[in-house]
N, C-alpha and C positions, 0 to 999 in steps of 0.2 A: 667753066669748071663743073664738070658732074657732080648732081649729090649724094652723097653717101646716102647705102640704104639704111632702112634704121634699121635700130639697133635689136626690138624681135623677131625680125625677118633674120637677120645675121645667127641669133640666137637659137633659133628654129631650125635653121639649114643649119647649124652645128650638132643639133640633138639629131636631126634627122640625120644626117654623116653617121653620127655615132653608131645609131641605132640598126640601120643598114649594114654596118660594118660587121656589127655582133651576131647580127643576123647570118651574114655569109661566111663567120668565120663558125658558127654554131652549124651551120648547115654542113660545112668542108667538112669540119671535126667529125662530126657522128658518122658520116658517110663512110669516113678513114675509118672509125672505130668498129666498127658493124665489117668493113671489108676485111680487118685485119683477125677479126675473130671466126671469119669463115672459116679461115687456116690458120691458128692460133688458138688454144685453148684459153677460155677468160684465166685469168691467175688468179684474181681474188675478187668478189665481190662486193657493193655494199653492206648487203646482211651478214657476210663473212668478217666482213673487219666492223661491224654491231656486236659480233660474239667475239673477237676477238680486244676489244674493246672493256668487253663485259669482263674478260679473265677467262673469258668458258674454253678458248682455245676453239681450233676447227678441225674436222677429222676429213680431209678428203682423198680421191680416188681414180683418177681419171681412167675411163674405158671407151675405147671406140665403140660405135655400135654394131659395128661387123661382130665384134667379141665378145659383145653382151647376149644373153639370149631372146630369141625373138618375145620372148614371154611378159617381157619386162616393157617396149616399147607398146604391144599390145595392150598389159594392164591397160598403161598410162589412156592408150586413147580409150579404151574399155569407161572407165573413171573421169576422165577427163575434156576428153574432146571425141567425141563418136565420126566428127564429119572433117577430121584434120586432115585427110589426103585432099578434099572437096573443095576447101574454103580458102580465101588469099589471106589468111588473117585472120578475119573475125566470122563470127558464127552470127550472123542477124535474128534468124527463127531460135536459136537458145537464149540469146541477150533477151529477147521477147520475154520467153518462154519465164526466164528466172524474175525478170520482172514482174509481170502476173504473181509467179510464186511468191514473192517476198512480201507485194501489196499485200496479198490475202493472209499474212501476218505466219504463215508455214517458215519450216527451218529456213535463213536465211544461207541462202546461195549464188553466185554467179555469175557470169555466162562468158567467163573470161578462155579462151583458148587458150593451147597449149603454146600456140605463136605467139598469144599477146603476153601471157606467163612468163615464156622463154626470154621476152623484151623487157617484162619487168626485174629480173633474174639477173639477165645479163647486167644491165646499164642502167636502173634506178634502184630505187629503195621501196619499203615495204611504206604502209598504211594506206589512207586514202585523203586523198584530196583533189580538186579539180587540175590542178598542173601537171601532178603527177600521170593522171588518165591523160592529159593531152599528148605528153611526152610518152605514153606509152604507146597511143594509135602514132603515133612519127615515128618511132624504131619499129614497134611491129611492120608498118608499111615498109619500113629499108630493109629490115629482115628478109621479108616476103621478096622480095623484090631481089634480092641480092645471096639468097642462101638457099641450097634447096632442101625441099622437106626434109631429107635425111638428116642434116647438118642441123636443124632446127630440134627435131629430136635429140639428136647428139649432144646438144648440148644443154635442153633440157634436163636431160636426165641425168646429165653431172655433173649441175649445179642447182638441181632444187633441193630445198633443205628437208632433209630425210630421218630427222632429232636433235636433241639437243646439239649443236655444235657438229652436224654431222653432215654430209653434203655429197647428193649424188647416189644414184641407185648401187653403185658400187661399194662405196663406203657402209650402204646401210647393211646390203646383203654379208658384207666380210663381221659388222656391228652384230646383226639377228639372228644370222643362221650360219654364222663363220665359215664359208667360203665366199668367192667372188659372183661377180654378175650372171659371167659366162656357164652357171652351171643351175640358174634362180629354175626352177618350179612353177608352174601355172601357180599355183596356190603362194608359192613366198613372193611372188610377181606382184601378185592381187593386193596379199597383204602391203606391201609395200607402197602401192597406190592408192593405198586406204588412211594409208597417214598421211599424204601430201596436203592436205587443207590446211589443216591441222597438227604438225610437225614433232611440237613441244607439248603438245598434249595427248598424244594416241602412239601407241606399241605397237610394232610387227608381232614379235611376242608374243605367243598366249593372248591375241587378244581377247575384248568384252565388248558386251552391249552393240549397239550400235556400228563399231571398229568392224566387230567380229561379223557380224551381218553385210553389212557393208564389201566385205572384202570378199565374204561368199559368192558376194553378189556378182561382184568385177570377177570373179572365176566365170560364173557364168558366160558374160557376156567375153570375153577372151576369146572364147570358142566362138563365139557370134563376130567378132573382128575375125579370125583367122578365116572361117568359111565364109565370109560376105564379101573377103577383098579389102577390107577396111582398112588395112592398111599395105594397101599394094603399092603406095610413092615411097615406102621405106623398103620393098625386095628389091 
């Protein structure tokens, strides 16, 4: 008669079963969920049901980016990500770059792209922890992998949170300057990409200080994405 294995061998191939299982059922899942938002607008997301949670309500807008104006995608990488059409995801010489900066005890900033943004946006939640950065480089890499730039932008930009309970370049331009996307301004573009850090704290508005400088700045550079090509994976 054979002898039974023991009984933490038995124990061990059950956890490992388990564990494997979660694994490949985590893996199918995101895969699904990432493919279905290519062509599907997200409906709501974490930070969205955080304010709607809060009482604050959500104000959002949906706009393709054929119909928003080019001004608005440009801010964004203006402000945001200079080397988005370049990179599969992440930006290695900025992540450096904001490194260095923060050591040296300068405004903290960084070095997160517009891809890896769009992944946090989409399919996690806000603050920082080590899980969370993990599960952001796994969606950014599916992202990347499975959506093209356009559709990356796309969707960035109408669903990053643009004020109080407000969501999307669209929502914010009908919110600051009471029309739609499709008509934003070099300058309401800029402003607008000058609150994205910082959401619930900084006005398109009349802004100040900092905001206001800031957003000058991203006018500038606008013109230096449009004639560099900078964003030629979104014509």
């Amino acid at each position: 008669m054979p002898a039974k294995p023991p009984r933490t061998a038995t124990r061990t191939y059950r956890i490992g079963w388990w564990i494997g299982r979660a694994i490949v059922i985590f893996v199918a899942g995101s895969v699904l969920w990432v493919l279905a938002y290519r062509f599907v607008p997200p409906p709501v997301t974490i930070t969205m049901l955080g304010d709607l949670a809060g009482g604050r309500g959500i104000t959002k807008d949906w706009m393709s980016l054929s119909a928003m104006d080019p001004a608005m995608a440009r801010a964004a990488i203006a402000a945001e990500d200079g080397n988005f059409c370049t990179h599969h995801g992440f930006d290695f010489t900025a992540i450096e770059k904001a490194m260095r900066r923060n050591a040296s005890g300068n405004r903290i900033r960084g070095g997160s792209t517009i891809s890896q943004q769009t992944a946090k946006n989409a399919f996690l939640w806000q603050g920082r922890s080590w899980l969370r950065k993990g599960l952001e480089v796994w969606f950014t890499t599916l992202i990347e992998a499975m959506w093209p730039k356009r559709r990356i932008m796309e969707v960035y930009l109408n669903i990053a949170e643009t004020g109080i309970g407000t969501y999307g370049a669209n929502a914010a331009a009908i919110r600051y300057f009471n029309h739609d996307a499709s008509r934003l301004s070099a300058t309401e573009a800029a402003r607008i990409a000058a609150i994205l850090p910082l959401p619930k704290r900084r006005g398109a508005v009349a802004p100040r200080g900092f905001t206001r400088r800031y957003g000058n700045a991203i006018v500038r550079r606008v013109a230096i994405v449009r004639g560099g090509g900078l964003d030629a994976c979104l014509r």
